[in-house]
C-alpha positions in Angstrom: -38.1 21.2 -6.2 -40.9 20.0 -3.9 -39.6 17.5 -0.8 -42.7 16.1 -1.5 -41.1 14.5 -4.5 -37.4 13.1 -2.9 -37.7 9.5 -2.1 -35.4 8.7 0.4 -33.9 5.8 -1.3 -33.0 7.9 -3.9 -31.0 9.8 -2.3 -29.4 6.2 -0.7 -28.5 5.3 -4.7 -26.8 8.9 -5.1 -25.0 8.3 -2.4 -23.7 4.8 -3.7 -22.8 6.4 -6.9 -20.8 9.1 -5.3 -18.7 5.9 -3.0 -18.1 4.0 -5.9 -18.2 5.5 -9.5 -19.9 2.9 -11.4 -24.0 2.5 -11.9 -22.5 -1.4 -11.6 -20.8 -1.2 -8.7 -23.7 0.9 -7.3 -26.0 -1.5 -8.4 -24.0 -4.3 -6.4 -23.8 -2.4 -3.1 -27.5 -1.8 -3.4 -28.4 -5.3 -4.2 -30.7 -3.8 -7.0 -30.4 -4.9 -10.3 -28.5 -2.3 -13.0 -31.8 -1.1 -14.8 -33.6 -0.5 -11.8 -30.0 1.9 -10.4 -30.3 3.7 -13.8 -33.8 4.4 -13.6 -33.4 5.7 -10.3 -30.3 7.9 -11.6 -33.0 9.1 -14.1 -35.6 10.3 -11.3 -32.7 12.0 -9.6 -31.5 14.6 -12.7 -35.2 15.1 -13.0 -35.4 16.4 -9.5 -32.0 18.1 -9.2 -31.9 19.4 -12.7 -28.6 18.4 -13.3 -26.9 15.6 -15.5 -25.0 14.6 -11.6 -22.8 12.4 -13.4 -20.7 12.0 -16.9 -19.7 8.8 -18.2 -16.1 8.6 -18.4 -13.3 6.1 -19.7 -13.7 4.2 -16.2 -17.3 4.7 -15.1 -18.8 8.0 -14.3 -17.8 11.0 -12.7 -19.7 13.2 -10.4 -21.0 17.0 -11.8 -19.2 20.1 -9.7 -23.1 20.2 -9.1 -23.1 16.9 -7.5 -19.3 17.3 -5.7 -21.5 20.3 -3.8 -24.4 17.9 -3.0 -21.9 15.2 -1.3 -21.8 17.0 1.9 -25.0 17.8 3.1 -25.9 14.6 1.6 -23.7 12.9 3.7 -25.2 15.1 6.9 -28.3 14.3 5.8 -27.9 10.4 5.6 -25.6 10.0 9.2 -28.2 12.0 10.7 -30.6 8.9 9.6 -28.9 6.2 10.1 -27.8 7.0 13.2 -30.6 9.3 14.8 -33.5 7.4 13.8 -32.4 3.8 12.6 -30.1 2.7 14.8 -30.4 0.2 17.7 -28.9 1.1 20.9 -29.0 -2.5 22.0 -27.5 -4.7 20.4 -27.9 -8.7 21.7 -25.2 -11.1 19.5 -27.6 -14.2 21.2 -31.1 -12.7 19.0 -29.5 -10.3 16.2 -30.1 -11.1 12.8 -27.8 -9.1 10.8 -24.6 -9.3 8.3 -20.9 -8.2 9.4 -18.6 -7.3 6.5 -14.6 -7.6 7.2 -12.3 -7.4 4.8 -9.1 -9.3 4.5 -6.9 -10.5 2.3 -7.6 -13.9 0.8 -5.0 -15.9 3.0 -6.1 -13.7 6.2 -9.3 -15.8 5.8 -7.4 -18.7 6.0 -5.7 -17.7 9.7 -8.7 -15.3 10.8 -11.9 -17.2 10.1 -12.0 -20.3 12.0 -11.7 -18.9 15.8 -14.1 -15.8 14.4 -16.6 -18.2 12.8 -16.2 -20.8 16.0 -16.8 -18.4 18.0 -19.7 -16.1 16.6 -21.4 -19.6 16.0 -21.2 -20.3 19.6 -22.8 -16.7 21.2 -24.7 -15.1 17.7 -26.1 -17.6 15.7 -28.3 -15.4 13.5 -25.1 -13.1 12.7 -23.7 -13.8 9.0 -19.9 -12.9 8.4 -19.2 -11.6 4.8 -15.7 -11.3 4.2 -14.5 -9.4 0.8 -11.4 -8.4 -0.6 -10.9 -4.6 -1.9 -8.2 -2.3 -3.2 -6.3 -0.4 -0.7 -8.1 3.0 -1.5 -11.0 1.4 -1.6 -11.2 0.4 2.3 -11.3 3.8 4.3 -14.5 4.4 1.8 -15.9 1.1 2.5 -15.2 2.0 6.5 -16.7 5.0 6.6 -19.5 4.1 4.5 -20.6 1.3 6.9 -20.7 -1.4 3.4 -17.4 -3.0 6.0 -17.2 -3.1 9.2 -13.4 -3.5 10.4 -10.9 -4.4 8.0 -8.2 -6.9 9.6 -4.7 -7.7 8.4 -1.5 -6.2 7.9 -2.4 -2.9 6.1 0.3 0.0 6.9 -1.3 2.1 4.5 -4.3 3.1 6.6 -3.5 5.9 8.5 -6.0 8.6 8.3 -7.0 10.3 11.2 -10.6 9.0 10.6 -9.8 5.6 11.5 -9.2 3.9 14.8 -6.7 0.7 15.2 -5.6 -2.0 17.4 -3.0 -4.2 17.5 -3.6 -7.4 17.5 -0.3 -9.9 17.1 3.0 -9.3 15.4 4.0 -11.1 12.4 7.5 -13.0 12.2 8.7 -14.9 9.4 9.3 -18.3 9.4 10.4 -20.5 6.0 8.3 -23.8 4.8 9.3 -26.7 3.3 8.4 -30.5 2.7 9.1 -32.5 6.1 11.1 -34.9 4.5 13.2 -32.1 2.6 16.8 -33.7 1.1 18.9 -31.2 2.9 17.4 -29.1 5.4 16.4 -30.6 8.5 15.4 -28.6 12.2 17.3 -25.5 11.2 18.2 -23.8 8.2 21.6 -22.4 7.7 22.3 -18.7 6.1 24.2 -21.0 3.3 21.0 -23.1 2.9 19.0 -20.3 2.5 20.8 -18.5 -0.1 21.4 -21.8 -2.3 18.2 -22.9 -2.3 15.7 -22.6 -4.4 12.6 -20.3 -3.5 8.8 -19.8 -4.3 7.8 -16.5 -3.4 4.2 -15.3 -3.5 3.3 -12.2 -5.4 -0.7 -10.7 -4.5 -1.9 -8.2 -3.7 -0.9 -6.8 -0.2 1.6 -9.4 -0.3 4.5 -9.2 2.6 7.4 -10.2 -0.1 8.4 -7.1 -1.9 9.0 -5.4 1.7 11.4 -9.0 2.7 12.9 -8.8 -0.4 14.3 -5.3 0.6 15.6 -6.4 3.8 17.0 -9.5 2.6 19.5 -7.4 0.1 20.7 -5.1 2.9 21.4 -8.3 4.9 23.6 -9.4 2.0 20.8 -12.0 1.4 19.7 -13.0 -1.9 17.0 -15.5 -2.6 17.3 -17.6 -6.0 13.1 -17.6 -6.5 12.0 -20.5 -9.0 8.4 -20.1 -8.8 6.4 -16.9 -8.3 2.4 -17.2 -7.5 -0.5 -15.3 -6.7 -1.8 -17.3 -4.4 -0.9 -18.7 -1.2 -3.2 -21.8 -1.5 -0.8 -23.3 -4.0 2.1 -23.7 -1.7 1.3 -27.1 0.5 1.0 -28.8 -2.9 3.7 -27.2 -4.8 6.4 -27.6 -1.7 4.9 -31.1 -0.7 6.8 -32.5 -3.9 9.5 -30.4 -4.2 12.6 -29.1 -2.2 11.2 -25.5 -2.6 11.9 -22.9 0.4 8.8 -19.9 1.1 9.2 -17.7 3.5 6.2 -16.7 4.7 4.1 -14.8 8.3 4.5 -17.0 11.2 0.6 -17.5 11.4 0.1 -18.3 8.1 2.8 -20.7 7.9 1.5 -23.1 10.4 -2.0 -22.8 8.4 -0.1 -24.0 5.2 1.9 -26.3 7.4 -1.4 -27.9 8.1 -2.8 -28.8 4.7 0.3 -30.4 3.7 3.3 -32.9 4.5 5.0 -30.0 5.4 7.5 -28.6 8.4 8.5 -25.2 9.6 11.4 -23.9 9.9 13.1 -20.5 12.0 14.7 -18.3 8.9 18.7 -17.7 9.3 18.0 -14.3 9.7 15.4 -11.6 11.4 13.2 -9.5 10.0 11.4 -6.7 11.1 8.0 -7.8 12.5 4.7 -6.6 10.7 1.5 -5.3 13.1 -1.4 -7.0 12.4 -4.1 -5.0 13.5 -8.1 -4.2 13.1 -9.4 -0.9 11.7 -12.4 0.9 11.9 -14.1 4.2 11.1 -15.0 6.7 13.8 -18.2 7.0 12.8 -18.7 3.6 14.3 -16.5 3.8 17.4 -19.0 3.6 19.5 -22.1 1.4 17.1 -22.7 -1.5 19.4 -22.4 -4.1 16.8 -19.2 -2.8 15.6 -17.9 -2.5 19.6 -19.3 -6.3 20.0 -17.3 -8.1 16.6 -14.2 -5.8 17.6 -13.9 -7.8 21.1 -14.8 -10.9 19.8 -11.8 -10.8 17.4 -9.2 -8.7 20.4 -9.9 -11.3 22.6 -9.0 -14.5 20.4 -6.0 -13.1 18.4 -4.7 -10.4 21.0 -4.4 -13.4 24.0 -3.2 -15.7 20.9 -0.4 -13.8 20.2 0.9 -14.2 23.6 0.7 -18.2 22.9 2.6 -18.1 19.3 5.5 -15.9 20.7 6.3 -19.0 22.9 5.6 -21.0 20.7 8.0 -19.0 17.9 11.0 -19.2 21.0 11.1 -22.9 20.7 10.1 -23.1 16.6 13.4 -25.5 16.1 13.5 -27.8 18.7 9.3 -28.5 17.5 9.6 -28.4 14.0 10.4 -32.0 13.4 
């Protein structure tokens, strides 16, 4: 093999279909179309003399041939991107570039507002992309640099290659219409367990984790209505004596889109970390350092507001 003949972009799409296992998927993260990905899969057995991957029941699966290539690949494509490509200064007031973060659907709902208010204000030519991935799927995305931080409540990432911060802790608080028939300011233990509940099921979704605490406080929910999405809720509780319990920040977002009140739970559960993560690899990339104080300094001072806010949720609920 001559090195006369390895394009580097080639070795960018093996990369891509090493991260994600698809010529699709590839194809997506690449922004090329699918013919032009399979061509360029073509061009690289050519030069490598090797099949690299084998379609399988799910995609394809890399050769032991290609499994030995990851490595050095991945040596090879650091030592680009950070070496020769990247820009030690990095200005939010003239950059012109994309930050990926992914969250869960309803973390959009509580996250995005202050983020977009505020990168508005100091980086107008930075575009936020928010997407929504697997579990596994986020330390690859991380380390890979397709996202930038992932925030939310994720206890599964742990891996000694990513950093974290803390941002606010999630309570619970329960939801219902303003005008509910029999709860009023505060909701009794008696309420609670009579009444009837929605409960949302996604992915990610704080509820199976309650549900377990509720049973060993000798508290059973009687759940009506089970959804995917958050979004449904201010309509569905808005004409109906329904109970959710639901993360303190994400029940005043709900609150706000409907006729609806919040309420302190008759019992308390252990709080959940909401926190930021990132890959090592970019501890110290500018761009990455500049979007992870942007979002500290609005939801870490924030949190110091809702816990006072939380202290006096019953006398302002009405």
């Amino acid at each position: 093999m001559n090195l006369r003949d390895v394009d580097l972009n080639l070795l960018v799409v093996f990369d891509a279909l090493l991260r994600t296992g698809s010529v699709t998927r590839a194809a997506q993260v690449l922004g090329m179309s699918q013919p032009a990905t399979s061509f360029a899969l073509s061009k690289l057995r050519k030069i490598f003399g090797d099949p690299l991957f084998v379609r399988t029941g799910t995609g394809i699966c890399p050769t032991p041939y290609a499994e030995r290539l990851a490595a050095p690949l991945d040596r090879i494509l650091d030592s680009i991107r950070f070496d020769l490509l990247r820009q030690q200064d990095f200005d939010p007031a003239t950059a012109q570039r994309s930050i990926t973060l992914a969250m869960h659907d309803i973390g959009e709902l509580v996250f995005l507002p202050p983020i977009m208010e505020r990168v508005a204000a100091v980086a107008p030519g930075i575009e936020i992309r928010t997407v929504n991935l697997p579990v596994p799927e986020l330390e690859p995305a991380l380390r890979s640099g397709e996202v930038d931080l992932v925030v939310g409540y994720f206890p599964e990432l742990q891996s000694a290659a990513l950093f974290q911060q803390r941002l606010f802790a999630h309570s619970f608080v329960c939801l219902v219409r303003r005008d509910h028939s029999e709860i009023g300011d505060e909701m009794t233990r008696k309420q609670f367990a009579e009444g009837r509940h929605a409960v949302v099921h996604a992915d990610g979704s704080l509820d199976d984790t309650l549900e377990a605490e509720l049973r060993e406080m000798g508290l059973a929910r009687r759940v009506v209505l089970r959804v995917q999405h958050y979004l449904a809720l201010p309509a569905v509780l808005s004409r109906s004596d329904l109970i959710v319990t639901v993360p303190y920040a994400i029940g005043l977002s709900l609150a706000r889109m409907g006729d609806l009140k919040v309420v302190r739970p008759p019992f308390n559960a252990r709080p959940r970390i909401v926190r930021q993560h990132w890959h090592s690899r970019f501890k110290h990339d500018p761009a990455n350092r500049w979007i992870r104080g942007i979002i500290a300094d609005l939801f870490v001072k924030k949190s110091r507001s809702d816990r006072t806010k939380e202290q006096s949720l019953g006398k302002q609920s009405s």
